[in-house]
N, C-alpha and C positions, 0 to 999 in steps of 0.2 A: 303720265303713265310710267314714265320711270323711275318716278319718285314713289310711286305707290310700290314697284318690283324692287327699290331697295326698302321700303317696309318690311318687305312680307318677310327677309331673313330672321330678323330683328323678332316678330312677332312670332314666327316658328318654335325661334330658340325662347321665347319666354315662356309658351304652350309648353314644348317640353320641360324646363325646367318646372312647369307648376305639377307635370304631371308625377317629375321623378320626386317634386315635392311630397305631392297626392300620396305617392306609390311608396315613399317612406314615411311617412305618416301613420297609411295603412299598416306595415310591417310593424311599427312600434306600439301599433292599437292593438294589433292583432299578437304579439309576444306579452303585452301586459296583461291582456285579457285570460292568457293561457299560464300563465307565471302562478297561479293556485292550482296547475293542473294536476287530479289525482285520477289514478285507473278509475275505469265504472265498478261498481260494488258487485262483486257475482257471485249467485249462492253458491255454497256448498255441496259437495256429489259424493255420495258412497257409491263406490261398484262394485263388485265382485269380485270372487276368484279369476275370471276369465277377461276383466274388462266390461263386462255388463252393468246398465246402470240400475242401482238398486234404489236409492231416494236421493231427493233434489229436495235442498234448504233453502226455502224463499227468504228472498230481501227488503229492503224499504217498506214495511207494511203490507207483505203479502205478494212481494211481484216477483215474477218469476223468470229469471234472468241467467243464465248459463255461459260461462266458457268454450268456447268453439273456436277450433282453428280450420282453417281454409283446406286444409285435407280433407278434412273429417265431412265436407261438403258434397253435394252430388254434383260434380264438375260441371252437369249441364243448367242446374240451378242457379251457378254465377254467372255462366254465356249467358241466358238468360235474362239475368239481371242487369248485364251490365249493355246489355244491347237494349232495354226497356230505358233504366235510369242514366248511364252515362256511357254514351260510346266510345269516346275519345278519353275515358278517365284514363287509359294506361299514357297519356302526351300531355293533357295541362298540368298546370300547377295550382290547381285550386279553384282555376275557376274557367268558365270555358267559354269563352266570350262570340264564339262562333254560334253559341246555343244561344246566348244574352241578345244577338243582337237577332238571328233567327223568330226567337220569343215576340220582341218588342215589335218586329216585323209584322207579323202572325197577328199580334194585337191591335195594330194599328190597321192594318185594313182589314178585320173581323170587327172590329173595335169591342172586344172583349179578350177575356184570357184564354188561347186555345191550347196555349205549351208553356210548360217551367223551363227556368237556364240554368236552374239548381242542378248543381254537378253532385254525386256521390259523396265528394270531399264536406260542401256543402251541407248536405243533406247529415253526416256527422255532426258538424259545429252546429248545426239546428240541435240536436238531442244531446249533444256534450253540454252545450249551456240553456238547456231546456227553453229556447227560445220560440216563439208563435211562428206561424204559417199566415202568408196574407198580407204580410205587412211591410212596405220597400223599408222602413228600418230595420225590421229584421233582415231582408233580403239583405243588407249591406251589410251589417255584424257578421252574418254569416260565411259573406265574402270575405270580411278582415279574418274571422276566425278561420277561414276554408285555409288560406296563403299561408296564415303561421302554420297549421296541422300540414300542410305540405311539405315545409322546411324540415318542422321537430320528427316525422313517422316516415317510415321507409310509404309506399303505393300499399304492399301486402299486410303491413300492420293498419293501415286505414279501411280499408275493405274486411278485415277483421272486426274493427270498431263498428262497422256499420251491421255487423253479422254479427253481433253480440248486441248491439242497442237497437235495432230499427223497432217498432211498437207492431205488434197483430193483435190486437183487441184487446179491452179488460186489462187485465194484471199481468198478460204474456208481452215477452220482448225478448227479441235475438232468437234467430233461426232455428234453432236446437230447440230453446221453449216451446213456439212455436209446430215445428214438426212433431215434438209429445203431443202438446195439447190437443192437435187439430186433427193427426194421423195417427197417434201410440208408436211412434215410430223414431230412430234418429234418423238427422237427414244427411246419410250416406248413400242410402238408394232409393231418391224421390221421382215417384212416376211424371210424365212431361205434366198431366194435370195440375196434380200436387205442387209441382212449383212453379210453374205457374200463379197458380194462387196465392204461394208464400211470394211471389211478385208484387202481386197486386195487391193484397193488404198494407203492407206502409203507405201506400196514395192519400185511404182514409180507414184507418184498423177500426174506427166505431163504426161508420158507415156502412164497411162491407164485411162485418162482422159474420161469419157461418150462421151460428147458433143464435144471432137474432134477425140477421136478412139473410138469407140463403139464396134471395134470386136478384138479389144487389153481388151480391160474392161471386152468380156464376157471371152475370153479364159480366163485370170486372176483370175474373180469369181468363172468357173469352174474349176478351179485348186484346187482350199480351198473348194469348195463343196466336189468334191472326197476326197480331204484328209481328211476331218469330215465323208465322209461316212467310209472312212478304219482306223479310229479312235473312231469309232460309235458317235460318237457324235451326227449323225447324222443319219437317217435310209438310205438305199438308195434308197426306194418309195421317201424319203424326200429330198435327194438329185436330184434325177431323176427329180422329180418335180418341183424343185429350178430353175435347168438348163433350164428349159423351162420358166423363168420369162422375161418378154422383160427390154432390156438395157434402160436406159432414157437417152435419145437421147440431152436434153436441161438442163441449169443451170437455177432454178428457182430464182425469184426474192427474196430477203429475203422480211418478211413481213413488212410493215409500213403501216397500217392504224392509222386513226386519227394523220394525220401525222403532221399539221397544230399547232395542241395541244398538240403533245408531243416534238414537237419544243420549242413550248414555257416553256415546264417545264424542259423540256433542257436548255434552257440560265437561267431561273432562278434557277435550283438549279443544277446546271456542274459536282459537283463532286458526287452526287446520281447515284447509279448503277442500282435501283430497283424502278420503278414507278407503285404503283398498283393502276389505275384508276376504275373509277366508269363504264365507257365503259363499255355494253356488246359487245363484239366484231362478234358472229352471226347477230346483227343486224346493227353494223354499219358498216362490210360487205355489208351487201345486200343493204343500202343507199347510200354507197361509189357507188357500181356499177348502181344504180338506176340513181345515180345523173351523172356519166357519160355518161350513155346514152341518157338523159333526155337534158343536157349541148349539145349535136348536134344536137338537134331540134332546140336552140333559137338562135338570128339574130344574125349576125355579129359576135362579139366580145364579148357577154354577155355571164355574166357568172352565175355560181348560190351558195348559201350557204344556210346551214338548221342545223337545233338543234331538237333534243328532250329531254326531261328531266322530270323526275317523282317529281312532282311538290309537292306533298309530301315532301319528303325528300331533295327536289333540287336537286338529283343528276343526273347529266347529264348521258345518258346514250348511246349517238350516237353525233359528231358532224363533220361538214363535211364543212373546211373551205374555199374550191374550189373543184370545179370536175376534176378537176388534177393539184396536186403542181406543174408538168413539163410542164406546158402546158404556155409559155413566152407568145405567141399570145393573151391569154385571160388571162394574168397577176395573173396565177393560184397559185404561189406565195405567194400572199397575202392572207392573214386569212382574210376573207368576213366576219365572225360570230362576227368579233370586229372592224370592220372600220365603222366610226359614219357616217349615211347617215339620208338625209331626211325620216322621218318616214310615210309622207301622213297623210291618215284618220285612223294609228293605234291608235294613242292615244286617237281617241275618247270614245271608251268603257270607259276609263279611266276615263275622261271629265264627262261621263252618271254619273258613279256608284257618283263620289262627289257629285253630284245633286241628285241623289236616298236619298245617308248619309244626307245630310243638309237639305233633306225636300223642296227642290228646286222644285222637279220635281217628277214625279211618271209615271213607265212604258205607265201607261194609261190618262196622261197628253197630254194636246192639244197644241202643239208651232208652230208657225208660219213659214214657208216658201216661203218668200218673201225678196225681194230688199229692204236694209238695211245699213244704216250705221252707224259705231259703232265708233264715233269720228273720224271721217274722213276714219275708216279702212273701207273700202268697200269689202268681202270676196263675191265672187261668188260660185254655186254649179260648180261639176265639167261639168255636160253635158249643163252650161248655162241655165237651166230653173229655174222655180219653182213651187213648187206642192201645195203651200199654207198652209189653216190648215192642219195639221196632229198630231198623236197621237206621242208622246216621242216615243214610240217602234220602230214605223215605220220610224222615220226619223232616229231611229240611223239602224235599217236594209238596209236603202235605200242610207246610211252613206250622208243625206244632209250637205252639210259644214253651210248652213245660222244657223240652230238651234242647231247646235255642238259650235257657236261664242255664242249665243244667251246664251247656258247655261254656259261657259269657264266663259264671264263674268259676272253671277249671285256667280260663287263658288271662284271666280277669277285666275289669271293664278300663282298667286306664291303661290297657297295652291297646284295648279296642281304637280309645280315643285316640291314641299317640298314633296308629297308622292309619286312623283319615287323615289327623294334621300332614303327615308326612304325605299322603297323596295330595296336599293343598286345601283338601277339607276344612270349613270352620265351621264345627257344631257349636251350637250352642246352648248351655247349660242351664241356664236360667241361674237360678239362685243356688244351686246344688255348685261349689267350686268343685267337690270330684265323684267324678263317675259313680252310680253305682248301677246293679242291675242291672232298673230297669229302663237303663238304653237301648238294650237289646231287643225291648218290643215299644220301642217308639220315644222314649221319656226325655228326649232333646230335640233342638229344633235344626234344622237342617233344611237345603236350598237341593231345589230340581239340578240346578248347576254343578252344584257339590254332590250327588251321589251318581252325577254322570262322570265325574272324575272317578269315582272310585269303583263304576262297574266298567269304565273303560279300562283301570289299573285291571281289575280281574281277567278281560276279554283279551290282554296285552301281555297275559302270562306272568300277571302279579306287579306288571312295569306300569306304574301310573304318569302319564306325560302329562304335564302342565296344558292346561286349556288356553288357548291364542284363537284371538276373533280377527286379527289382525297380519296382514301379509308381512314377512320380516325376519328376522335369524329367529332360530327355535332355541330352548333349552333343553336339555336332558330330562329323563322323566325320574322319579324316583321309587323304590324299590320299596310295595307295600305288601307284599306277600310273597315266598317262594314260587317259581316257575309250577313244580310239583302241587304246591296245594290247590294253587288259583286253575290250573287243570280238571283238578278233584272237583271244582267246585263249579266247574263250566260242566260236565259231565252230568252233573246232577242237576245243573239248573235246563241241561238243554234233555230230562228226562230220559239220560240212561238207564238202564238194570240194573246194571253192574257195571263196575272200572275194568272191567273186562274186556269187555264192549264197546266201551268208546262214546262218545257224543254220536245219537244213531242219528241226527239233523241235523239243520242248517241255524234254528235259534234258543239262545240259551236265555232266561227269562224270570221275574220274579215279580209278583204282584209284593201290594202292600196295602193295608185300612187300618187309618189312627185312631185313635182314641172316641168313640162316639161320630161314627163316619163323618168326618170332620176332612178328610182326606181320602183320594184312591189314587196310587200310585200302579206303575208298572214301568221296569227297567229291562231295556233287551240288547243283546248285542250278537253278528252274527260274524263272517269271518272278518272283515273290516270296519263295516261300523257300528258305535253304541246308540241306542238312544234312551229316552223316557219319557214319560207323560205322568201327568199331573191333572187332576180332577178334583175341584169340590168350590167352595164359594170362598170368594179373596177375603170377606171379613171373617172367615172361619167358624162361622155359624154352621151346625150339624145339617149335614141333607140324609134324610131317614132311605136307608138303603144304598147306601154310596157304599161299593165295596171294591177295591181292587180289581179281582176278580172278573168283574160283569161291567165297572163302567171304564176302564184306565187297560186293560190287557186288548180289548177287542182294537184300540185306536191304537195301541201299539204294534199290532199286526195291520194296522191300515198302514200306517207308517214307514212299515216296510216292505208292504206291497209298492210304495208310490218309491222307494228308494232302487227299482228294479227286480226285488227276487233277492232274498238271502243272500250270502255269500255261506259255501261250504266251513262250519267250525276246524279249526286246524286237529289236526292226532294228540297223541301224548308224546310228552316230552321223554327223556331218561330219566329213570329212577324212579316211574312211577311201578307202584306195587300193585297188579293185579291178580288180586288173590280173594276169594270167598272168606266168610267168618272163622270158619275152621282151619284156615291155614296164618290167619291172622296172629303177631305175637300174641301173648297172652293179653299183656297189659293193655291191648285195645280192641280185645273181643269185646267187653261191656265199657263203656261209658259210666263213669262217678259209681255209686253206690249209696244206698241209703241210709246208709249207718253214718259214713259220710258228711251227712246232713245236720247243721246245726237245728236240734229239735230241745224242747222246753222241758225242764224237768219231768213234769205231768203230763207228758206227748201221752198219746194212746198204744197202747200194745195189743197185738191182736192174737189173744189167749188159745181161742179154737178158730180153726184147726191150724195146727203148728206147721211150721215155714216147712218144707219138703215132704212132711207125711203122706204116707201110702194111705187113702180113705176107700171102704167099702161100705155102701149106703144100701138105706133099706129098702124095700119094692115101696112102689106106691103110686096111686092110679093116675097124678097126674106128672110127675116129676119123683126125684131122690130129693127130699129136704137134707141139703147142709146144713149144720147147726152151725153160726158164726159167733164169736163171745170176744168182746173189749175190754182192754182196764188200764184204767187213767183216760187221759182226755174230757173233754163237756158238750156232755148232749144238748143237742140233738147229732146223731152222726147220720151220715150216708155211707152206703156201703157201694163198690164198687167189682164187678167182676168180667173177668176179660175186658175192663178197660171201658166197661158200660156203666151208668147208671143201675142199680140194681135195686137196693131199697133209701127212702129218704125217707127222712123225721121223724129216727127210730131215737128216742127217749129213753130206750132200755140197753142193757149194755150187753143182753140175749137178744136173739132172731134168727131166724131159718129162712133158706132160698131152696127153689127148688130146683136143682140143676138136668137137666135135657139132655145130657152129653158125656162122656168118659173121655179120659185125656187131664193133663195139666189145666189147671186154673189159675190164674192168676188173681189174687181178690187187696182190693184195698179199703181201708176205710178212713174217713177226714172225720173228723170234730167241728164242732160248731165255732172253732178257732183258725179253723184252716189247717189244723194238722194236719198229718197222715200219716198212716204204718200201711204197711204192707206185707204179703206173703206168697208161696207158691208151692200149691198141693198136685197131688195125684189123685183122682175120681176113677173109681174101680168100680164098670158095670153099673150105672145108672139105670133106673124103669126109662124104657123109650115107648114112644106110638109106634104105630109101624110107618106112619108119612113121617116122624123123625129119624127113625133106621135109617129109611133113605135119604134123608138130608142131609143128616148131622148135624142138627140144629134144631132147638126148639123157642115156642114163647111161652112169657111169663107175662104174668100183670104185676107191673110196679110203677108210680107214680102214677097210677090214674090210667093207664095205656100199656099197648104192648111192647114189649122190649127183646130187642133179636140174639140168644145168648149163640154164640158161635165157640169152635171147638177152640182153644188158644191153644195149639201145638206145641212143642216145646222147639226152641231154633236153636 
């Protein structure tokens, strides 16, 4: 006996030594195995102005994995946890042997498995080295890998890893995924429910999967419910409660708005994990969905795109570069906010304000609207008419094309060009190296992006700031117009009378239609921010009846309905001139002059009746015939009066109108070249009806129909 009680020292100490053998052994398995350790791969996050999350960039093939730190948790989601998976995680070291030996206990007299000894630490080294469930070699790796991840990570960088890797179904992993997917929610405030269930999913994430078992998911949730109530965690009013939250039936989308634009700051900077954009993401929500609802309304294949942006600062604050990236049928694809298309009648404001700045022109300036030609360019209005004189205001609210040429070439087109460039603008010219014309009604190519620079320059008092999508120091903006003109030109866009008066609302605005309704534009901006819209189809195939006007203005007042309500347009600055025509200097009471005009040798001159004469015309029972007489030019001409159509496919270079009215007339006539002359008489006592007496106005038949001649007063 006492030979056996001096063994047993002897064999104690060779136990332990094999143990501290064992237990260094482990340590040196467990450091090599981790010696390729790299972080887990986590996607990418855009957020917002405010910190809201805008889109999540999935990883390995689709799976969607997020950064998350233990703040950002709902505090009672980790009690929770850590009372289900590991209680004593905040005292072992990796591995919890009280739970090991409890387990094997459990096992042998059930004789099956009724409890894991997998610690939390554990349950990491499982998903760090993508090892099986089930299996005591893995159990063991685990335990080697668990002891080194205890040494190398503080407790709270491990309970991280596990909050960023654990699996809940499918392609979802780490709690953050998870709380999108299952709730649309992050999980900073998850009901007892709710977490609950993000409990109980790692157990087995296919098995008790929502959206394909939903009554495997609730029994599971209410398993860890009960067990937090009989470990109080929980009350069991609060439990009870819990148990009655409905399952969610479906896997939500993860989020990607401004999807268009966080693309592109995807391929330009690949390895950035953190994009904080200028985006408020409340509102370009609500535009995302405006614009797809809005995108089923328009024909065919067209599509739509829009910006807003606080013109202030430049920073963009919504942009929406198709009404659905997924949408192949309408090539939703493509980013619309930056594909250079015909711009139409937008760059006329532009055009106006150089003429306001150089003294050219003045809101309450008289120019001409009439058949023109400007060295052979012959530009037409869009509805084929002309209205004649008119004041500068009104022909640019009425957006005439003849007096938008008329001014282009007073300020000329490569000073046009030179201050988009200087607002950041890049037009593009095609093959033409320099400007001419007809830029002024569309003949370059140009991005939604780029003329929100430049109606934001106008909205900003001429100060165009550089556009920034991105949180970060700003730059200065640079200086695309005088304070004074870019006023002149918000006055008129936001449909004052007169510079008198002021901007009488809240929005100042401009439609546009390119060449062969090929495009509809509309730009608006009110006291703080710009925006625009954009309409027609991405390969730029015509859509018949796309006009500015009626499909691109109505969404731009949707636009700014969903932005709150206008903001108040700001007053006039100093210096501006409000004065009527008559008090105007001379040199910009009329706008160019016709003589002015480079015209052809052989131009037409219009013989009768001579430029100011006083006419007295003869009775006659339905009208006074003016006699009209040409020489020079090539028939066929049209003749034009008060700015109307009046006779066409006169072959003679004689013809008579009957005039209805006394007062000034205005008459022009074009050649089969595009010329035109012009002139302006006095009509003394014309035959009237007595239903024209009282109107002061009569019809005529000319081209086939009737034609409404009205009095052209003299202004």
């Amino acid at each position: 006996m006492k030979v056996r009680r001096w063994l047993i020292l002897p064999a104690l100490l060779a136990v332990l030594v094999g143990l501290l053998a064992v237990w260094g052994l482990m340590r040196q398995e467990g450091d090599r195995r981790l010696a390729d350790w790299r972080e887990p791969q986590l996607g990418a996050v855009a957020l917002d102005r405010n910190g809201a999350l805008l889109r999540v960039f999935p990883v390995d093939a689709g799976r969607w994995r997020m950064d998350v730190a233990l703040a950002d948790v709902d505090p009672r989601f980790l009690s929770m946890l850590l009372a289900w998976e590991d209680r004593r995680f905040e005292g072992h070291s990796g591995i919890d042997w009280l739970a090991i030996g409890r387990a094997a206990w459990q096992s042998v007299r059930h004789g099956r498995i009724v409890s894991g000894g997998s610690t939390l630490t554990m349950q990491v080294a499982r998903m760090v080295r993508g090892l099986p469930t089930g299996s005591m070699t893995a159990k063991l790796e685990q335990a080697v890998v668990a002891l080194a991840l205890e040494r190398r990570f503080t407790k709270d960088e491990i309970a991280s890893l596990y909050l960023r890797l654990a699996p809940y179904g499918g392609p979802v992993e780490g709690i953050r995924a998870a709380s999108l997917a299952w709730f649309g929610k992050e999980p900073r405030r998850l009901t007892a429910g709710e977490a609950a269930l993000l409990v109980a999913l790692p157990q087995a994430p296919e098995r008790f999967r929502p959206d394909l078992y939903p009554d495997r998911a609730e029994r599971a949730r209410n398993r860890v419910l009960a067990r937090m109530a009989e470990l109080e965690v929980l009350s069991q009013a609060e439990a009870d409660r819990a148990m009655r939250e409905p399952i969610p039936r479906q896997r939500r989308a993860m989020p990607m708005m401004a999807a268009h634009l966080t693309d592109r700051l995807r391929r330009d900077n690949p390895g950035q994990m953190l994009y904080r954009l200028t985006i408020d993401a409340g509102l370009q929500a609500r535009l995302e969905d405006y614009a797809r609802r809005e995108s089923a309304n328009l024909p065919g294949t067209a599509g739509l795109a829009l910006m807003v942006g606080d013109y202030r600062t430049g920073e963009v604050v919504a942009q929406v570069g198709s009404a659905d990236m997924f949408d192949r049928t309408r090539q939703g694809y493509v980013d619309l906010t930056r594909a250079r298309r015909s711009p139409g009648s937008t760059l006329k404001p532009l055009i106006y304000g150089l003429a306001f700045e150089r003294g050219v022109a003045h809101p309450e300036s008289l120019v001409d609207d009439r058949p023109t030609s400007f060295a052979g360019y012959r530009p037409q209005n869009f509805d084929h008419g002309y209205e004649g004189v008119m004041t500068v205001r009104r022909a640019l609210q009425l957006s005439r094309n003849l007096p938008a040429v008329e001014l282009l070439r007073a300020v000329g087109p490569s000073r046009l060009i030179q201050r988009m460039r200087r607002a950041g603008a890049t037009p593009e010219l095609g093959s033409n190296s320099l400007p001419g014309l007809a830029i002024g009604l569309g003949g370059l190519g140009i991005s939604l992006e780029d003329l929100l620079r430049l109606y934001g320059g106008l909205a900003n008092g001429g100060l165009a700031m550089p556009l920034s999508y991105e949180e970060g120091p700003r730059q200065g903006g640079h200086r695309m117009l005088s304070q004074a003109a870019a006023w002149y030109v918000t006055s008129v866009l936001a449909g004052a009378p007169t510079t008198a008066s002021g901007p009488p609302g809240s929005l100042a605005y401009k439609t546009g239609t390119s060449y062969g309704y090929r495009d509809a534009w509309s730009l608006g901006y009110d006291g703080r921010y710009v925006a625009g819209v954009w309409v027609g189809r991405p390969d730029g195939v015509p859509v018949p009846g796309l006009v500015g006007q009626d499909a691109a203005l109505p969404l731009l007042k949707g636009v700014f309905s969903r932005l709150g309500g206008a903001e108040r347009l700001p007053g006039p600055p100093p210096g501006i001139l409000a004065a009527g025509n008559a008090r105007l200097p001379s040199h910009m009471r009329k706008v160019g002059t016709v003589a002015g005009r480079l015209q052809p040798a052989d131009a037409p001159q219009i013989v009768y009746p001579p430029a100011g004469a006083r006419i007295e015309l003869a009775p006659g029972a339905s009208g006074a015939p003016l006699a009209l007489k040409v020489r020079g030019g090539r028939p066929p001409f049209t003749w034009y009066v008060g700015g109307r159509p009046a006779l066409s496919g006169v072959f003679g270079r004689e013809a008579a109108y009957p005039l209805a009215s006394a007062g000034f007339a205005d008459i022009s006539v074009v050649d089969s070249e595009g010329v035109a002359a012009s002139t302006s008489v006095f009509v003394d006592q014309p035959v009237e009806t007595q239903a024209d007496a009282q109107t002061g106005r009569g019809v005529v038949e000319a081209d086939g129909g009737p034609v409404e001649v009205r009095d052209s007063g003299h202004h």
